[in-house]
PAZA-86160 format. One line per 5 residues: their letters; for each residue x, y, z of C-alpha. Coordinates in steps of 0.25 Angstrom, whole numbers, plus 5000, padded with zeros to 4 digits. Example, Ala and Ser with C-alpha at 12.3 -4.5 7.8 and 13.67 -1.06 7.14 Angstrom:
2
as) 5049:4982:5031  5055:4996:5029
***
This chain:
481
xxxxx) 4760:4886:5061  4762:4876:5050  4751:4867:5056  4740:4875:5060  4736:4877:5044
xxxxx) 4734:4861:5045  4728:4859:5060  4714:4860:5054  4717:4846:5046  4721:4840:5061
xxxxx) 4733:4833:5056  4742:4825:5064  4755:4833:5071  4764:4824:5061  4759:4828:5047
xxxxx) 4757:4844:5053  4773:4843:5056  4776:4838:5042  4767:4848:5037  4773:4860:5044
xxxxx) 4788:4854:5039  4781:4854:5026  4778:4868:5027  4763:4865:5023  4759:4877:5032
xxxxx) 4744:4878:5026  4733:4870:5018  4735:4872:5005  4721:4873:4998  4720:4857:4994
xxxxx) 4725:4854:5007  4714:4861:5014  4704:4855:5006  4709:4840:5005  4714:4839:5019
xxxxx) 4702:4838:5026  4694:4832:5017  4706:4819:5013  4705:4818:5030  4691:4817:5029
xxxxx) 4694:4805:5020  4687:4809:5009  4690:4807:4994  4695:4820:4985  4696:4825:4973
xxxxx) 4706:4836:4974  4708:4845:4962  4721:4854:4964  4734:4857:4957  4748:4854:4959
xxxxx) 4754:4863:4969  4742:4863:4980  4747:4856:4991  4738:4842:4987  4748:4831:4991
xxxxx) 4747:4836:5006  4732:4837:5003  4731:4823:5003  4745:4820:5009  4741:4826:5023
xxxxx) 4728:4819:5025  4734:4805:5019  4745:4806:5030  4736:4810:5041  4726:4798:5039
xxxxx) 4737:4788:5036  4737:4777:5048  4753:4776:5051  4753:4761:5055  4746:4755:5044
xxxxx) 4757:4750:5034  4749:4750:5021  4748:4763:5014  4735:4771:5016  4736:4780:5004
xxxxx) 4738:4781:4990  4744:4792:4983  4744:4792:4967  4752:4802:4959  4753:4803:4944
xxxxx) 4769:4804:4944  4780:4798:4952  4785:4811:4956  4771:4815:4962  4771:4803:4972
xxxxx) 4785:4805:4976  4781:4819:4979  4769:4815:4987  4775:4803:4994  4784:4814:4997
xxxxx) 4773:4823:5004  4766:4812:5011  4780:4809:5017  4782:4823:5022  4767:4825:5027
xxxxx) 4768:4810:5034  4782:4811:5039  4778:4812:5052  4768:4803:5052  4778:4793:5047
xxxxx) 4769:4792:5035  4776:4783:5024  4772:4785:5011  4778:4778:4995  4778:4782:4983
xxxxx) 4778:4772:4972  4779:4775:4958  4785:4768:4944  4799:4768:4940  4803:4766:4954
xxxxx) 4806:4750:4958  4792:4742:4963  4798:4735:4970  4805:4745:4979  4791:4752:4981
xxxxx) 4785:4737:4984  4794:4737:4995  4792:4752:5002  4778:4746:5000  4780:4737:5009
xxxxx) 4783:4746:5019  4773:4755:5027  4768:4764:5017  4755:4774:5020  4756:4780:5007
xxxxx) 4758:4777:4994  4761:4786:4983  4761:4782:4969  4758:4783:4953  4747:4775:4950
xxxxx) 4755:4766:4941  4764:4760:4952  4754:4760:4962  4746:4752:4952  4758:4743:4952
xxxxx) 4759:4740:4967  4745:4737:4968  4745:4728:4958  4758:4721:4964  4752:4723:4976
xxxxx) 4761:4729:4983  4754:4741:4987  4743:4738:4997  4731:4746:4997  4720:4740:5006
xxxxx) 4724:4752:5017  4723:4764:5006  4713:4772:5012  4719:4785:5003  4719:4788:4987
xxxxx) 4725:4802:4982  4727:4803:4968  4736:4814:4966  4736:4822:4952  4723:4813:4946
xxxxx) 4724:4820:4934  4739:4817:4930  4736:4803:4933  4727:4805:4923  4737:4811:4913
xxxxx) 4745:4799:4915  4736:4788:4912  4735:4784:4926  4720:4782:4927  4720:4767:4926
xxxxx) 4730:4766:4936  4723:4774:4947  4709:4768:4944  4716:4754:4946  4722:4761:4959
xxxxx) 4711:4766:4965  4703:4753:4963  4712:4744:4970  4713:4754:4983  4702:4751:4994
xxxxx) 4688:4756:4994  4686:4770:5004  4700:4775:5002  4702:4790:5002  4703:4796:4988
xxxxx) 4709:4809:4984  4710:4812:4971  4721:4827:4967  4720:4833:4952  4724:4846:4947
xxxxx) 4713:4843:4937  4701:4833:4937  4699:4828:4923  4687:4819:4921  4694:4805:4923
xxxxx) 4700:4809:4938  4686:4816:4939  4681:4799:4936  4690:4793:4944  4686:4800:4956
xxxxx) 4673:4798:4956  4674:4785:4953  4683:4779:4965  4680:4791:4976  4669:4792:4985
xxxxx) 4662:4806:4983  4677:4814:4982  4675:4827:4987  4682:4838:4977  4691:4848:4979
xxxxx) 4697:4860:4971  4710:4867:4973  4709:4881:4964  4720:4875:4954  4723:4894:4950
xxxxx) 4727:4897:4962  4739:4886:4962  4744:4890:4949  4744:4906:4951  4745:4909:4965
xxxxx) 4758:4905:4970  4764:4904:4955  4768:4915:4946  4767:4909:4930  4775:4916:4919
xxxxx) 4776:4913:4904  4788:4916:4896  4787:4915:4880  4798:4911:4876  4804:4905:4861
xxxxx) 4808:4889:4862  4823:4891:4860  4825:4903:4871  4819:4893:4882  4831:4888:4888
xxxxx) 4836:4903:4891  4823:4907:4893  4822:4896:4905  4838:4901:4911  4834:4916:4911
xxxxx) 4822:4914:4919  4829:4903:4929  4839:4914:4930  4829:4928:4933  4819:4917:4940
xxxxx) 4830:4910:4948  4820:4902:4956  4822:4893:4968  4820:4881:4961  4813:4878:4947
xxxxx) 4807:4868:4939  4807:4871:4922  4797:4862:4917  4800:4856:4903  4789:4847:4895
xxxxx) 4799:4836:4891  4811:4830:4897  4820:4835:4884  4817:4849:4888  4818:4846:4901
xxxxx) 4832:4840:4898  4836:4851:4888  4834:4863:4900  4840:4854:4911  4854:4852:4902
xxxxx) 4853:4868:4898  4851:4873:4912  4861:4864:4918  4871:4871:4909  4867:4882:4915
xxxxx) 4870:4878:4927  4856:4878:4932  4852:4869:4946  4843:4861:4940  4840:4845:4938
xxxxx) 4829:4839:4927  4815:4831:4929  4811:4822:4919  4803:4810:4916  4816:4804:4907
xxxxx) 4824:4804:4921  4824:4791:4930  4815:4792:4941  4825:4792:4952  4832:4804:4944
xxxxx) 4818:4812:4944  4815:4810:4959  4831:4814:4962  4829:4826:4953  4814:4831:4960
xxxxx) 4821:4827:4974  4833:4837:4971  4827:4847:4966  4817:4847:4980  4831:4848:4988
xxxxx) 4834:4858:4979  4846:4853:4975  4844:4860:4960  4835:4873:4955  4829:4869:4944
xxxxx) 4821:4857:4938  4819:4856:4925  4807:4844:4923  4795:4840:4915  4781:4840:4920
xxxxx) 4787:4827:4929  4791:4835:4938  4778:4844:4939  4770:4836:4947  4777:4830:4960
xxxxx) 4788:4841:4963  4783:4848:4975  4795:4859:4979  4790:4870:4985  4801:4880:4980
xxxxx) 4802:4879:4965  4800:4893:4962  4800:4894:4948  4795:4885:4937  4797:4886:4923
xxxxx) 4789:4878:4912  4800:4877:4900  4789:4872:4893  4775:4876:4893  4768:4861:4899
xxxxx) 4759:4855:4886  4747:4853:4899  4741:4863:4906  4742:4856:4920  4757:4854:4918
xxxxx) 4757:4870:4917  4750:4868:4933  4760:4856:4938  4772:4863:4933  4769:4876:4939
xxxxx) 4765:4872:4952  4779:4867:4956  4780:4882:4958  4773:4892:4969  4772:4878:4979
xxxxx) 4767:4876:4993  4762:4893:4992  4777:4896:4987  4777:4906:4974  4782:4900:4961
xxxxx) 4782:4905:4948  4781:4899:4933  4787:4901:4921  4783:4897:4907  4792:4897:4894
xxxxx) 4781:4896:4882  4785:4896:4868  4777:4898:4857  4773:4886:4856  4766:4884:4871
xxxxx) 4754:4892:4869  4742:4881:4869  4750:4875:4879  4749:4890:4887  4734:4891:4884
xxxxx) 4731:4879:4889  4739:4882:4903  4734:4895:4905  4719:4890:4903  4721:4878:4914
xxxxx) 4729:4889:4922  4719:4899:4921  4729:4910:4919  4738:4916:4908  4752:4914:4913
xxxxx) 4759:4928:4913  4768:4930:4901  4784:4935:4907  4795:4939:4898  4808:4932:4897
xxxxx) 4818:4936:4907  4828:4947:4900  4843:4945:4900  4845:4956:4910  4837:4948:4920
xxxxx) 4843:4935:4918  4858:4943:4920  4853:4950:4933  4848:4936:4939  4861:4927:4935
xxxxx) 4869:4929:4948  4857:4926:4956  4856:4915:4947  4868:4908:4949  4869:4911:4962
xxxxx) 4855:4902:4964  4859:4892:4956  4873:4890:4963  4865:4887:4975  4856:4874:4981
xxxxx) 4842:4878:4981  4836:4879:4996  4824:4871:4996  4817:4878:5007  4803:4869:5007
xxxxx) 4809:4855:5007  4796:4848:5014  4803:4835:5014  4816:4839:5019  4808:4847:5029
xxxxx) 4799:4835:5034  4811:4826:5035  4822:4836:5041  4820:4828:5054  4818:4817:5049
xxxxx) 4829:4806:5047  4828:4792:5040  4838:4781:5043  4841:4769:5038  4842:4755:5046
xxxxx) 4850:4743:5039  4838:4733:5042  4824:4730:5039  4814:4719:5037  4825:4709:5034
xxxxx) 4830:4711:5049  4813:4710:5054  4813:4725:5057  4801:4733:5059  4797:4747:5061
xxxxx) 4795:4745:5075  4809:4741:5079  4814:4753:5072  4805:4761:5080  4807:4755:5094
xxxxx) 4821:4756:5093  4823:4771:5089  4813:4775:5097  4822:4772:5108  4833:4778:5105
xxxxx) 4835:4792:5115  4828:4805:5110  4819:4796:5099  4804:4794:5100  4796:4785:5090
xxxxx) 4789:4797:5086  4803:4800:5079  4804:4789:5070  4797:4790:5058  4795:4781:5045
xxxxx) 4803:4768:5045  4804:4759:5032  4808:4744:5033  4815:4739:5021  4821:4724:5021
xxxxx) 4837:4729:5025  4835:4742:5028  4824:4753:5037  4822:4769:5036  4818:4776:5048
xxxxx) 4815:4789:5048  4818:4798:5062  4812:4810:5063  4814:4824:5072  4828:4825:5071
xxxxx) 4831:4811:5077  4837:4804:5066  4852:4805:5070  4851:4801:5083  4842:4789:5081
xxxxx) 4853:4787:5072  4864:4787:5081  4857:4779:5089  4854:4768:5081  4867:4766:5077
xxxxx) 4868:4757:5090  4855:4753:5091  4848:4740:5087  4836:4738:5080  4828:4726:5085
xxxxx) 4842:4720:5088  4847:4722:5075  4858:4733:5072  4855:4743:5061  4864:4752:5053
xxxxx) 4857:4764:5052  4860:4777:5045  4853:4788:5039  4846:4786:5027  4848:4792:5016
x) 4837:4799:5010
***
């Protein structure tokens, strides 16, 4: 059923299976207007908001056009936070997977010369924020004569951040008669500038922006004096009690201050901030995807990049000082045609920061009282009881796509002259394995990853427990993650 919605696209059997694993049962709106036009190869200027589906709208096409043998990478993705290209890497991964698509993202505050050598590697895709792709093409280190795609994801936020420069300088060292697809919630003048001014005749497309923020969400505002916020903010977690939530804080001393007070509590939750080192943010966004806690309290960080489909409430502690930060937050909610809802806490102080919202949103957001003590009493036990419990994550798409999937690790690599191809020819012949059942492999000087797929990856390895490779005894183990 699951890939009937997409047959019209004719995509091959490997992304339809990873699509149907990813639950992507029909187009959304962006994917049905950039799908056939980015497989048509031609250039785009998308405008559509957070929440739409848009990295599968160019993720799909991009994975479906890439040539597998070619080692170079074919596409370039630039995103305007580190969290964002993780996050899409992450989806090219899944809708690839079993294309045995390799993507990379590659981003500051993580060590060159780690990502200098994954470059090395066989990589169709690279994600990036454009300052560290900047850096490898300058170092060279990023070859770029077989780019034949460009997206620029979130244009306007580049913007924001003073990436302009950067992309310009991007753009003009990639080879003439690539692809170019440019995705923007909004389409201030200079994106407007930029696309005219290195795309050939883009053909434009609009994604009503009303229908993503009302339809699947329900928004609430609760007035509230600065002092009772913190009890405020426990009463409504307690009659909410959703699934999972994200409170929304606009600096990381507030975001400190309500993660110390609901951990005495006793809440689930963890913290998200840009004070935290980065390998600490990416543990923290990867839990709370596993659902190892409820609760995520974060600045607007966190607002662009999280994709989990079943945060079911989220809570702005503090009114966002810009109107689109009001869309971003919201739309971690109500996800992937899920129902979410959204509630405000504005003091008195927040009311040009409310006009501003409601004028960009087109709406008034509904006013609701405060929850009475009689409500929070009745909903305590159901409370606790949520709270005491780990949170099912029913819509894992990663954990779906590689349930079958295991990767293992071999103690030798290029040092020992080994090659892809040996890896292949030797597995392949163990009983009950096919090459169609290996799938990425990464060489590294001392050490390779293989992944197996359909269930095979126990018994290839056993086997390879007595098997050599090229002549060459490995040790092998499953990798760990």
């Amino acid at each position: 059923m699951s890939e009937q919605s997409f047959d019209k696209y004719q995509l091959s059997e490997e992304i339809n299976r990873a699509l149907s694993l990813m639950k992507y049962e029909k187009p959304t709106e962006v994917q049905e207007k950039v799908i056939p036009l980015a497989m048509n190869k031609e250039d785009l200027v998308v405008k559509s908001q957070t929440g739409s589906g848009k990295t599968a709208a160019f993720g799909i096409p991009i994975c479906e056009m890439m040539h597998w043998e070619e080692r170079k990478p074919q596409a370039l993705i630039l995103t305007p936070t580190r969290e964002l290209a993780a996050q899409v890497r992450e989806d090219i991964a899944n809708i690839g997977r079993f294309k045995r698509i390799k993507a990379i993202a590659v981003y500051g505050k993580e060590p060159f010369a780690k990502q200098k050598e994954e470059m090395k590697q066989r990589n169709h895709v690279v994600v990036g924020t454009p300052g560290r792709v900047l850096d490898h093409i300058e170092r060279e280190t990023l070859a770029l004569e077989k780019i034949k795609y460009l997206v620029i994801d979130e244009a306007d936020e580049m913007l924001n951040m003073g990436f302009i420069n950067d992309m310009e300088a991007i753009i003009k060292a990639l080879p003439a008669g690539r692809v170019t697809m440019v995705f923007s919630a909004t389409l201030p003048k200079d994106v407007e500038n930029l696309c005219h001014k290195y795309m050939e005749n883009p053909r434009h497309i609009e994604v009503a922006s009303s229908g993503i923020t009302t339809a699947s969400i329900e928004h609430h505002l609760i007035e509230v004096n600065p002092k009772e916020k913190l009890t405020l903010l426990k009463d409504i977690s307690v009659v909410e009690n959703p699934d999972s939530c994200i409170v929304f804080c606009n600096t990381k001393e507030n975001v400190d201050a309500v993660f110390s007070e609901l951990e005495r509590a006793n809440f689930s939750c963890e913290k998200l901030h840009g004070g935290l080192e980065q390998e600490d943010r990416f543990s923290v966004m990867d839990g709370f995807k596993r659902g190892n806690f409820r609760y995520l309290i974060a600045t607007d960080v966190a607002a662009r990049g999280i994709d989990v489909d079943n945060v079911t409430l989220v809570i702005n502690y503090d009114v966002p000082m810009e109107k689109e930060g009001y869309v971003h937050r919201t739309g971690r909610t109500g996800r992937s045609g899920h129902k979410g809802k959204a509630i405000t806490l504005a003091t008195p102080n927040d009311g040009k920061y409310l006009k501003g919202i409601e004028k960009y949103i087109g709406f008034s957001i509904p006013v609701m009282e405060a929850p009475l003590k009689e409500e929070v009493s009745r909903g305590k036990a159901a409370f606790e009881e949520k709270m005491s419990g780990r949170r099912v994550v029913r819509n894992n798409k990663t954990a779906r796509v590689n349930k079958d999937i295991m990767k293992l690790h071999f103690s030798g690599g290029k040092k020992k002259k080994l090659r892809p191809v040996d890896f292949v020819g030797t597995i392949a012949n163990i009983p009950g394995v096919t090459a169609e059942d290996i799938g990425i492999i990464t060489i590294q000087d001392a050490l390779t990853y293989v992944d197996i797929h359909n269930g095979k990856g126990s018994l290839v390895l056993e086997a390879m427990q007595h098997t050599t490779i090229k002549g060459k005894k490995l040790k092998v183990s499953a990798a760990r993650k």
